[in-house]
C-alpha positions as CSV (number, residue, x, y, z in Angstrom):
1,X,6.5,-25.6,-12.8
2,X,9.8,-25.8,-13.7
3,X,12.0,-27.9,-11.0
4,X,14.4,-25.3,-10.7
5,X,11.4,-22.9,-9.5
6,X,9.8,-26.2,-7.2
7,X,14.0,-26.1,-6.0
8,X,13.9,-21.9,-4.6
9,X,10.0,-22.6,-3.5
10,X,11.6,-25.7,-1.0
11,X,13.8,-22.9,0.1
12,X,12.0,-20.7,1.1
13,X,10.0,-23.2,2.8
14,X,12.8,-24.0,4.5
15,X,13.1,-20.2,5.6
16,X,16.0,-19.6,2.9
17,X,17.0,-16.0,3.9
18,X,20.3,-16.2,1.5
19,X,22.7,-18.1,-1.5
20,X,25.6,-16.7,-1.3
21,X,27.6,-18.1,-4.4
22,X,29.3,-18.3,-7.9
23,X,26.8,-19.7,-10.6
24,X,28.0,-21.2,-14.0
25,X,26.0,-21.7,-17.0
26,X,24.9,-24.7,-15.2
27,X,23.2,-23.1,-12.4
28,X,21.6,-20.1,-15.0
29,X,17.4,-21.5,-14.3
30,X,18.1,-22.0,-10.6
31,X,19.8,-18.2,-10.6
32,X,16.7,-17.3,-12.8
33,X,14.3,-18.7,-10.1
34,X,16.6,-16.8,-7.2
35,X,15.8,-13.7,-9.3
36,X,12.2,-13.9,-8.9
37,X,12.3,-14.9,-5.3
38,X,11.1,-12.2,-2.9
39,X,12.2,-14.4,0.2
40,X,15.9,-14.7,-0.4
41,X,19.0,-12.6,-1.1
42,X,21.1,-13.8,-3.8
43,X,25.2,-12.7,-2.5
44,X,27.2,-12.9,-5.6
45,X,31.2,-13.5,-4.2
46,X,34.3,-13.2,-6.2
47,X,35.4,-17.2,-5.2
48,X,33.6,-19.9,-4.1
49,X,35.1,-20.4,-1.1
50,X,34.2,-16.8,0.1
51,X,30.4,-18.1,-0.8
52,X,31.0,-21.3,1.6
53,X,32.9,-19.5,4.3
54,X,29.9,-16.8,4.6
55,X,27.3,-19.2,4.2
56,X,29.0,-21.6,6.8
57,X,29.0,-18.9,9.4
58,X,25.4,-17.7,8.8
59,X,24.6,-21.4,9.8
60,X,26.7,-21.3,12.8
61,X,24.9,-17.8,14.1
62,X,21.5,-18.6,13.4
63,X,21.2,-22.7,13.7
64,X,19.6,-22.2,10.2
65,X,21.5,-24.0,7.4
66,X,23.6,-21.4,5.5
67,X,23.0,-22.1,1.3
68,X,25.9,-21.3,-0.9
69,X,25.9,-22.8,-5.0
70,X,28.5,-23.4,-7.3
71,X,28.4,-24.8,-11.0
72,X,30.3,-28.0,-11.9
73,X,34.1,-29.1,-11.4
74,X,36.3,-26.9,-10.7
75,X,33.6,-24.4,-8.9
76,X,32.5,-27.8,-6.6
77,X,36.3,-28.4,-5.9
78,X,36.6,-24.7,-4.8
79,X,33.6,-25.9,-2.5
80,X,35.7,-28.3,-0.7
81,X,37.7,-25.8,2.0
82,X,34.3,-24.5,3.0
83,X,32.4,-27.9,3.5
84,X,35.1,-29.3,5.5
85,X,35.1,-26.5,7.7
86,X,30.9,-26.3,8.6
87,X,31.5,-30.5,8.6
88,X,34.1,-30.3,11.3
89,X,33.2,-27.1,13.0
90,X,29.4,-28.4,13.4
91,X,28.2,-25.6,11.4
92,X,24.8,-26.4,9.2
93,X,25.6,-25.8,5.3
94,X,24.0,-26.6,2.4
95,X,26.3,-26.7,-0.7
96,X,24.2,-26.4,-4.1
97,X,26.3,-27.7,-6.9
98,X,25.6,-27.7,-10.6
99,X,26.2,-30.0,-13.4
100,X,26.4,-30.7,-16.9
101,X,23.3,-32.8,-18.3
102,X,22.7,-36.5,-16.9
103,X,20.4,-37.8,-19.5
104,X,22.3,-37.1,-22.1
105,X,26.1,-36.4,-23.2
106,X,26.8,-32.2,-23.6
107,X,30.5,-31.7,-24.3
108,X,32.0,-35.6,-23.3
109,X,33.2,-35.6,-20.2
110,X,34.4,-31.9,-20.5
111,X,34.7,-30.4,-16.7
112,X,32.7,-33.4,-15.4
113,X,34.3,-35.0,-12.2
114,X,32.5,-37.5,-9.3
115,X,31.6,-34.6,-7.2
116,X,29.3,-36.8,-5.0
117,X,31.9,-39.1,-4.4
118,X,34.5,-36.1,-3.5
119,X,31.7,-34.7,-1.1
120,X,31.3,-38.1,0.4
121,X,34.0,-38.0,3.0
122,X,33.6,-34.5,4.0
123,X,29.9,-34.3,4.5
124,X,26.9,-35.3,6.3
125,X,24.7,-35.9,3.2
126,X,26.2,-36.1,-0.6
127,X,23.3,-36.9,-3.4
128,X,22.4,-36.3,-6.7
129,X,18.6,-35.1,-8.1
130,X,17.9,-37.4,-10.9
131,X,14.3,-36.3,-11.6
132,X,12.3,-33.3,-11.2
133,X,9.8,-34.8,-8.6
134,X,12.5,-35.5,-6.0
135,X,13.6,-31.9,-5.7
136,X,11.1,-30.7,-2.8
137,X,12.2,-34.4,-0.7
138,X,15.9,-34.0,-1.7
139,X,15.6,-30.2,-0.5
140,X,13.4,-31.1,2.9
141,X,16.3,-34.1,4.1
142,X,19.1,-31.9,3.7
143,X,18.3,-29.1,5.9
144,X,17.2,-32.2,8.1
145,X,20.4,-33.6,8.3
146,X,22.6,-30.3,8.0
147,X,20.9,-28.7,10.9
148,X,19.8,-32.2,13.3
149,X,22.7,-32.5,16.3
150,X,25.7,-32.7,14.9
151,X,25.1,-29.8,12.8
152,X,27.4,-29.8,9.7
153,X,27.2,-30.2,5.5
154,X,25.0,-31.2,3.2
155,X,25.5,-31.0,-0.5
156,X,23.0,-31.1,-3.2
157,X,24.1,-31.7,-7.0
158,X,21.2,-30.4,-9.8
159,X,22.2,-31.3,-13.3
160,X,21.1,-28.5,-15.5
161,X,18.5,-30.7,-17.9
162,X,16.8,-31.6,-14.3
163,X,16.8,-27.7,-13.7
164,X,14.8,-27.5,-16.9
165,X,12.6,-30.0,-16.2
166,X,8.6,-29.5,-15.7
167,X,7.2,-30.6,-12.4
168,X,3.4,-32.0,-13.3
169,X,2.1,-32.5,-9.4
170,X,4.8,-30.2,-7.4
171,X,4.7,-31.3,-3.5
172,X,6.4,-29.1,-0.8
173,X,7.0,-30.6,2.7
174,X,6.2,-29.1,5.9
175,X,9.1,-28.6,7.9
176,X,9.0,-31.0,11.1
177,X,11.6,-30.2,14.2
178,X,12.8,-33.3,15.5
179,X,13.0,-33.1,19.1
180,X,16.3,-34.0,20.3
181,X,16.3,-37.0,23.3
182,X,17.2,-36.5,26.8
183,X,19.6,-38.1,28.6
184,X,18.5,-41.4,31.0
185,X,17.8,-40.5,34.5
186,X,20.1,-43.2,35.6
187,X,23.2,-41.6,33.5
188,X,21.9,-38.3,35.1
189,X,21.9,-40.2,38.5
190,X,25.3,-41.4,38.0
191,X,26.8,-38.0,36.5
192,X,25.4,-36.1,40.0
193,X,27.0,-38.7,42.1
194,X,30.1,-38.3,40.7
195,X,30.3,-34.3,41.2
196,X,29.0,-34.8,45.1
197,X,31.7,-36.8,45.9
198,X,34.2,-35.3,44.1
199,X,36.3,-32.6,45.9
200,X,37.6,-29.9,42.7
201,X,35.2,-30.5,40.1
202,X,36.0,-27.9,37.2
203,X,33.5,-27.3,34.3
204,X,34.3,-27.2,30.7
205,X,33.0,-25.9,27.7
206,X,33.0,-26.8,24.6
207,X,31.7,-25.4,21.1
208,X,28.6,-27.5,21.2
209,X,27.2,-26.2,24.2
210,X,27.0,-22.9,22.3
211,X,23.0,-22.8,21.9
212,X,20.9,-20.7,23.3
213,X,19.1,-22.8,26.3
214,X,22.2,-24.4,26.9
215,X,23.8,-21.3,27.7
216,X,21.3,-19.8,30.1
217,X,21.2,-23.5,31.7
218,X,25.0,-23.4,31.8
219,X,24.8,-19.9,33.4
220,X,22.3,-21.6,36.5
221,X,24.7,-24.2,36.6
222,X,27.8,-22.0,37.6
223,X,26.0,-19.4,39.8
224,X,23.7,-22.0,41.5
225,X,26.5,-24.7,42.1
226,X,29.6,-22.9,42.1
227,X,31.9,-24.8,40.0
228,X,34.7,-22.9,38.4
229,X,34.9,-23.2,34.8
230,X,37.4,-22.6,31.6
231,X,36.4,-23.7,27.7
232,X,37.5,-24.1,24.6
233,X,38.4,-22.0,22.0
234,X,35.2,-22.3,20.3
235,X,33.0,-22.1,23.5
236,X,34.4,-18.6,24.4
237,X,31.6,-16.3,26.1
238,X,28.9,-19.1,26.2
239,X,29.0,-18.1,29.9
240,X,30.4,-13.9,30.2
241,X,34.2,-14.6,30.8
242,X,34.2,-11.2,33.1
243,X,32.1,-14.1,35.6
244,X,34.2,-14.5,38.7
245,X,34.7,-18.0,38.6
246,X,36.1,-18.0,34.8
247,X,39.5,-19.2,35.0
248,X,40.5,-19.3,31.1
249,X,40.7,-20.6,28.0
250,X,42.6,-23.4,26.8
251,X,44.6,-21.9,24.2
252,X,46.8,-24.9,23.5
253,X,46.1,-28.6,24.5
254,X,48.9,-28.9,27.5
255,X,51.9,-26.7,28.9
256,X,49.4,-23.7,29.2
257,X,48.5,-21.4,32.1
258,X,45.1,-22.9,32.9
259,X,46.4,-26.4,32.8
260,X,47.5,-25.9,36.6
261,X,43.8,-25.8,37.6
262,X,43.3,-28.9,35.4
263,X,45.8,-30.9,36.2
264,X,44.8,-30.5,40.1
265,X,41.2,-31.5,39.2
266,X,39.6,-34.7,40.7
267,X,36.5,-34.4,38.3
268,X,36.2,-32.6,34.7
269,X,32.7,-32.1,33.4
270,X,33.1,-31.9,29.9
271,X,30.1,-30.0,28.0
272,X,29.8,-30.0,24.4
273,X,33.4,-30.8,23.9
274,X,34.1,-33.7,21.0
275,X,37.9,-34.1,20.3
276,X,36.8,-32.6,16.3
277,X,37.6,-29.6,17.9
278,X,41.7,-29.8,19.1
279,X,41.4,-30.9,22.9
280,X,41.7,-28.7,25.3
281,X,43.6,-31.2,27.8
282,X,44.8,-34.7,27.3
283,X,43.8,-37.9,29.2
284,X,46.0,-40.6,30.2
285,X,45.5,-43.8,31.6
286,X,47.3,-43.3,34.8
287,X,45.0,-40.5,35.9
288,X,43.1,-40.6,38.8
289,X,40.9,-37.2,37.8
290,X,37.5,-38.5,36.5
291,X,36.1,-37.1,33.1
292,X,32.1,-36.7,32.4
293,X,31.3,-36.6,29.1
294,X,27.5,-34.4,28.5
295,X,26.9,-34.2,25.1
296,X,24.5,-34.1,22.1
297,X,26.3,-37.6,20.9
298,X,28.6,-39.8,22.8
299,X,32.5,-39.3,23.1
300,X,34.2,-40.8,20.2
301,X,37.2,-42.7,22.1
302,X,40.8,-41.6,21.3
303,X,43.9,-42.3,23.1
304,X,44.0,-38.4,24.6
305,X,40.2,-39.0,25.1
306,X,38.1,-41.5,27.1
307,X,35.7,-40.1,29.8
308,X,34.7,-42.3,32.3
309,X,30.6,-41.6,31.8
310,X,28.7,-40.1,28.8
311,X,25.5,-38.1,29.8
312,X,24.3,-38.1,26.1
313,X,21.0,-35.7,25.0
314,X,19.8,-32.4,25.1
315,X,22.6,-30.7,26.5
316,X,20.3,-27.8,28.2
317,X,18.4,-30.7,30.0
318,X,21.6,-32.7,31.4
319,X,22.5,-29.9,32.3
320,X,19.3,-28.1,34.4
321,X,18.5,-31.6,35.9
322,X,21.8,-31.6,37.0
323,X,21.7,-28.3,39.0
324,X,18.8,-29.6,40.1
325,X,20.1,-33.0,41.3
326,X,23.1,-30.9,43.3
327,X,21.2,-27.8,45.2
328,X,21.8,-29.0,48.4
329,X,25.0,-29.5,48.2
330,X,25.6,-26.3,46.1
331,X,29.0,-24.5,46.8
332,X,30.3,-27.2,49.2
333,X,33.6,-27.8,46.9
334,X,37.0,-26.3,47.3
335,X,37.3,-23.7,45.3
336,X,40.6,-22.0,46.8
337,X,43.4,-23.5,44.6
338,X,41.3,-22.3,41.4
339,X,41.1,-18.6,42.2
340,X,44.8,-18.6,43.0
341,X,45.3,-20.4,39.3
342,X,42.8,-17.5,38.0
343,X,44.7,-14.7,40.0
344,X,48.3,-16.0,38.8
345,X,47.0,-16.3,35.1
346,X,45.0,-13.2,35.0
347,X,48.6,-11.2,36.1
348,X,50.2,-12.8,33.6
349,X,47.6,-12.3,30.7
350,X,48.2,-8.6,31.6
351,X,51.8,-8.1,31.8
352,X,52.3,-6.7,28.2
353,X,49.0,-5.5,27.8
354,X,49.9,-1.6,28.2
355,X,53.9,-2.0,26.6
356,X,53.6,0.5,23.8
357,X,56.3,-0.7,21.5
358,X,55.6,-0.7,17.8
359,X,55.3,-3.3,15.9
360,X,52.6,-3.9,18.3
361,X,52.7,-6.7,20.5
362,X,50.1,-9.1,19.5
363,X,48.4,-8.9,23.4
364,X,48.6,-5.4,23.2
365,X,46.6,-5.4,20.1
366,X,44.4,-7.7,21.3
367,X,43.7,-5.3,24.6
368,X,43.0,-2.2,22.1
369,X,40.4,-4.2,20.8
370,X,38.4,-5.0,23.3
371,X,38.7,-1.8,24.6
372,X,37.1,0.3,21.8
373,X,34.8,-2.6,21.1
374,X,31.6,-2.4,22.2
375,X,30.2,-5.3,24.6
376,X,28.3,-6.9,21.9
377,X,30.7,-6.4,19.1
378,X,31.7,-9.4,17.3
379,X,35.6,-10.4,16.3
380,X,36.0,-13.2,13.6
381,X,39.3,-14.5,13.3
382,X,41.3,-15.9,10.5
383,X,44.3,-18.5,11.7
384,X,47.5,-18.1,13.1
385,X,49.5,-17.5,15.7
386,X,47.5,-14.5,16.9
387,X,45.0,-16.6,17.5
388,X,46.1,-18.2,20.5
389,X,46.6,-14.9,22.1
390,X,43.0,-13.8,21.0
391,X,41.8,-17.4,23.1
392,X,44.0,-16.0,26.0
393,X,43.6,-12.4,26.6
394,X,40.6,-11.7,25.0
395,X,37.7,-11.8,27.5
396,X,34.1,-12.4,25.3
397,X,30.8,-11.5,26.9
398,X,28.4,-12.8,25.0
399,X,28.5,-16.2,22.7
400,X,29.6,-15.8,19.2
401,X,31.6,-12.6,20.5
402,X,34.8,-14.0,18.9
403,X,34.4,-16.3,16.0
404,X,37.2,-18.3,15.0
405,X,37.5,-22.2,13.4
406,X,39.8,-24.4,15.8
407,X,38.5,-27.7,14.2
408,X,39.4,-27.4,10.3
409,X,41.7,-24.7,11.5
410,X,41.7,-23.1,8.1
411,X,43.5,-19.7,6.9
412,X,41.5,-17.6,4.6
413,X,37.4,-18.3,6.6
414,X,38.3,-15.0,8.1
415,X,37.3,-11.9,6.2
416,X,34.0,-13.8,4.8
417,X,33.4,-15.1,8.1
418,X,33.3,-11.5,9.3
419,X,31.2,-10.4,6.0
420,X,28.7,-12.9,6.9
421,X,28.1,-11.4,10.3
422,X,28.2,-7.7,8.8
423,X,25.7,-8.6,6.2
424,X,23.0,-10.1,9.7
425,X,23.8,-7.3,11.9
426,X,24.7,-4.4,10.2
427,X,24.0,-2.2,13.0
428,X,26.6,-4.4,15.6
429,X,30.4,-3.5,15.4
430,X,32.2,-6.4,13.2
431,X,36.1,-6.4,13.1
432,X,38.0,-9.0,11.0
433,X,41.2,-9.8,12.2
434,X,43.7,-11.6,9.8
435,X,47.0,-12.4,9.1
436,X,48.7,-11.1,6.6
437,X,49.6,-15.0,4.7
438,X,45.7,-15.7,5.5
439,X,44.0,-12.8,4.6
440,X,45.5,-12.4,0.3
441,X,44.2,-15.9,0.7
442,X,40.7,-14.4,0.2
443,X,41.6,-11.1,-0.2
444,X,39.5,-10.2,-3.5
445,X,36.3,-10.6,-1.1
446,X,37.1,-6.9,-0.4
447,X,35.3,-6.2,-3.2
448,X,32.3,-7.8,-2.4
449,X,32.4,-6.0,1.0
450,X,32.3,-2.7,-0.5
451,X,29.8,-3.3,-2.9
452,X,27.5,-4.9,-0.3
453,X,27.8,-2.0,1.7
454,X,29.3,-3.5,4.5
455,X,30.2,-1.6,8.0
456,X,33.4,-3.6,8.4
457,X,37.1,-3.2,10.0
458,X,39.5,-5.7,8.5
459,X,42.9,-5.8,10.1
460,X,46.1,-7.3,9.2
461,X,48.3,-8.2,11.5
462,X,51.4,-7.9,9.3
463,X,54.8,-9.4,10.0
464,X,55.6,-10.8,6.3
465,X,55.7,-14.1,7.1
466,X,53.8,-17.1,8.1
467,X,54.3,-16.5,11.8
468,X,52.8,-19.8,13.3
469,X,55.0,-22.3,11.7
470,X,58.1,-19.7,12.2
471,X,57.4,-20.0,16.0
472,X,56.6,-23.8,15.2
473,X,60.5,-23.9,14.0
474,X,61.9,-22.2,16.7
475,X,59.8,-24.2,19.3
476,X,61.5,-27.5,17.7
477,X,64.5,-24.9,17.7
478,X,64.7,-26.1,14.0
479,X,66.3,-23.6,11.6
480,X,63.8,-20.4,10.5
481,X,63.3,-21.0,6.7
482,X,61.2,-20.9,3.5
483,X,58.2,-18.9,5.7
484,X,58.9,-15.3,4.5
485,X,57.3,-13.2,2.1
486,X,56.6,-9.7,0.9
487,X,53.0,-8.3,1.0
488,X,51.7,-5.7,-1.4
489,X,51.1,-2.2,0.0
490,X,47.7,-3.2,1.9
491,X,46.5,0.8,1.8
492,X,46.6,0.9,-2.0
493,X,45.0,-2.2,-2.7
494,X,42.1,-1.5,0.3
495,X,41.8,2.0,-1.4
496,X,41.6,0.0,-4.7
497,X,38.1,-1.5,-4.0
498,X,36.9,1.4,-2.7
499,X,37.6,1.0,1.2
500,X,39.6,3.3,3.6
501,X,42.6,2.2,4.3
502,X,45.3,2.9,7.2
503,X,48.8,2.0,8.4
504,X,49.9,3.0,12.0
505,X,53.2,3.9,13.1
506,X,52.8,3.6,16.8
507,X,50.3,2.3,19.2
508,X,48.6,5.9,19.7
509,X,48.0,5.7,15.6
510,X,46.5,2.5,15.6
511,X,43.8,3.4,18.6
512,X,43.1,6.5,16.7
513,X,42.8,5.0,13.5
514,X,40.8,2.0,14.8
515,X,38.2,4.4,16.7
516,X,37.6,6.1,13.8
517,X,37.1,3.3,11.7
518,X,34.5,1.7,14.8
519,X,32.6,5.2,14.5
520,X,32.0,5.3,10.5
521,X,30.4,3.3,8.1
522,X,32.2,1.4,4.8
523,X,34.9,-1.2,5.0
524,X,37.9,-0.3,7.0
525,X,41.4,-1.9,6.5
526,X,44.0,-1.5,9.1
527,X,47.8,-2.4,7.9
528,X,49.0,-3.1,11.8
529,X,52.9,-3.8,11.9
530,X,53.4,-7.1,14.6
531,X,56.0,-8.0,16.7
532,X,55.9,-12.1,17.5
533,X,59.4,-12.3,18.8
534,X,58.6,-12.8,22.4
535,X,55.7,-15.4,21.5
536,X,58.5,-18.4,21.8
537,X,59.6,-16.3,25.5
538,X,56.0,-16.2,26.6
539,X,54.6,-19.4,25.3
540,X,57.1,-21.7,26.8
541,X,60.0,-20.3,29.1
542,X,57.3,-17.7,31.2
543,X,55.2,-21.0,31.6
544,X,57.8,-22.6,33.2
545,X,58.5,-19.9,35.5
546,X,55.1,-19.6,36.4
547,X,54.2,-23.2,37.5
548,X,57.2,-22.9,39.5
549,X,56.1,-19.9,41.1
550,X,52.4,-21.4,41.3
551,X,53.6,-24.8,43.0
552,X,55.7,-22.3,45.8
């Protein structure tokens, strides 16, 4: 057997459902050995970053590592974006790279860079396969590592004469779990303690508390204990935000609405939160308000960041022995500051929500939305400023409802993002929404949309400009320059691949336009003119004006 066969058979061992990628020569026996796979789905992208980003997120919705491949050089730099981006955003990926022949000089050191080396710092797992017979081991420790707590990269490299290669004795391995630890009862002592005695303990969570038992033991947690709760961007809907003691989402790490409720807290219980992700308050060393720290791993100390107990194990069993530590003292806290915070931030969240000027106000945008949305639809992100308001006003229901990156925090993971999630539930609603700067960033992955056959709605939110550093600027009331740029005519090129395309002159067009793109198959792009000149009034003068009015 050749070892580029033995490589697809570990793959499909290791349940392998797709490569998404963009093979060179190099990579031509282990696309040879795809092509005779009946277990996986070879995705052919038009970059490689489009292969990472889609691969990334198919890790981050199933737990499975996502598999994306690249040949040599500049393909593996193209890699780099996307590895960084499962690494910091705990998603399990394994990157396949090719390369030129290792036992043997091809064409000098033509195309050849350290790519090992380069994957070293941005990856759980960087190696090389020097020899046929270590191809079913190499394969079985990296989804090992990639998908073991912290989730994150892997990267494989399989010179080409190694491909070729006959295997006499092939081996597969059988594919273990590893049962992750649980927490000592004395730290789960210790952690119960300190919520009993304290008097407004508030909940958070994180990203990494978005797995499935941890989210039906979070869900006990509030309705058993009733302890109000906000997250992070990344841990929207673990728990359905349209739960009564939701508060928010931290949207920015101080200076925001919900930092009212946290600033008057005695007692923060922190789950699945690691400052990777951008922290959702800051500690300092003059607070009195305790922080508990429960958590796959322990907290990595930082000057904003030093909890005062780590509860470190399997989150979803932390978490169900504490409810079960504190049932009899279940509700006893006081809870009546926190829904004033939630009713003062909820009336604020909705004061532009129905103004029906055009451009379009990004939170009336973001209202449309979730209105025509279904419950279980899914909204992927790109980056920008929108994406604070998105965090803010957008309530999700269910995890993974709204899928967007604030760890890497990268502009272009978007539209594959949303392809990815298209290509595993092609019978759930899937909207895209992008910049304008972000979106020709990966733009050409239309194509691959369409030819997929991909129910998809991609809008751009389109102001001509890199809108989060312009509002950066006028936030440091620096001088608005070098941010602006002209677009193409986004209908035309949409049409151009074959998808529908649509620009809205009012706020009526765009909810027409958008129902009709919800209710029929193809890709869908949406030109949607925005208006971010009352983000720097609503962002930082409003907030003023509310914790004034909140203190009265």
């Amino acid at each position: 057997m050749k070892a580029a066969e033995l490589f697809i058979k570990a793959l499909e061992n290791e349940g392998v459902e797709y490569i998404f990628g963009l093979p060179g020569e190099e990579n031509l026996d282990v696309l040879d050995a795809i092509r005779t796979s009946d277990k996986i789905k070879f995705i052919l992208t038009r970059h490689e970053q489009g292969a990472g980003f889609m691969a990334a997120t198919y890790g981050r919705l199933t737990g499975k590592a996502g598999v994306c491949m690249s040949t040599l050089g500049p393909g593996a730099t193209n890699m780099v974006t996307p590895a960084a981006y499962a690494q910091l955003g705990a998603m399990p990926l394994v990157i396949i790279s090719g390369q030129k022949p290792i036992k043997k000089s091809k064409q000098g050191n033509f195309q050849i860079i350290d790519v090992v080396e380069m994957m070293q710092p941005i990856s759980k797992y960087t190696k090389q396969i020097t020899n046929g017979d270590q191809v079913a081991a190499c394969v079985r420790e990296a989804f090992r590592l990639a998908q073991e707590e912290r989730p994150g990269t892997v990267h494989l490299e399989f010179p080409e004469d190694v491909a070729r290669e006959t295997v006499e004795n092939p081996q597969i391995f059988k594919v273990t779990d590893t049962k992750m630890s649980h927490a000592e009862p004395s730290s789960i002592e210790k952690a119960a303690q300190m919520i009993e005695h304290s008097k407004m303990p508030l909940l958070l969570i994180g990203a990494g508390a978005n797995r499935k038992r941890t989210s039906e033991a979070l869900n006990e947690f509030v309705d058993t204990l009733g302890i109000p709760f906000f997250n992070t961007q990344m841990g929207k809907g673990i728990i359905d935000e349209r739960h009564p003691l939701y508060l928010g989402t931290a949207a920015l790490s101080d200076n925001d609405f919900i930092h009212e409720a946290i600033k008057n807290a005695d007692l923060i219980i922190n789950v699945g939160h690691d400052t990777v992700e951008k922290p959702p308050f800051f500690m300092h060393p003059e607070d009195e308000r305790k922080v508990i720290h429960v958590n796959f791993f322990p907290a990595e100390i930082d000057e904003v960041y030093f909890p005062q107990l780590n509860v470190i194990g399997d989150i979803a069993h932390s978490i169900k022995q504490l409810t079960k530590s504190l049932q009899s003292v279940a509700k006893s806290w006081n809870i009546d500051f926190y829904m004033h915070v939630k009713e003062h931030v909820d009336s604020r969240l909705a004061k532009y929500e129905a103004d029906d000027r055009f451009p379009i106000l990004p939170q009336r945008c973001v209202k449309v939305i979730r209105d025509l949305i279904p419950d279980d639809g899914i909204v992927t992100l790109d980056n920008g400023i929108y994406k604070i308001w998105f965090a803010r006003n957008y309530p999700a229901y269910i995890p993974n409802g709204l899928l967007l990156d604030n760890a890497l925090a990268t502009m272009s993971a978007g539209l594959p993002s949303a392809m990815a999630v298209s290509e595993l539930y092609p019978d759930k609603k899937v909207i895209s929404v992008n910049g304008d700067g972000g979106f020709m960033m990966n733009s050409q992955e239309l194509e691959t949309a369409v030819r997929l056959n991909l129910n998809l709605v991609v809008i751009i939110l389109n102001d001509n400009a890199y809108g989060m550093i312009k509002w950066k600027q006028e936030k440091e009331d620096i001088p608005k320059y070098g941010l602006d740029f002209d677009n193409p005519d986004f209908v035309k090129y949409a049409e151009s691949f074959g998808a529908s395309g649509y620009r809205p002159e009012s706020v009526a067009d765009f909810i027409s336009d958008l129902e009709t793109a919800l209710q029929t198959d193809g890709v869908h792009l949406i030109d949607l003119a925005v208006d971010y000149s009352l983000n720097h009034e609503i962002l930082n003068v409003l907030l003023k004006e509310y914790s004034e009015n909140l203190k009265k």
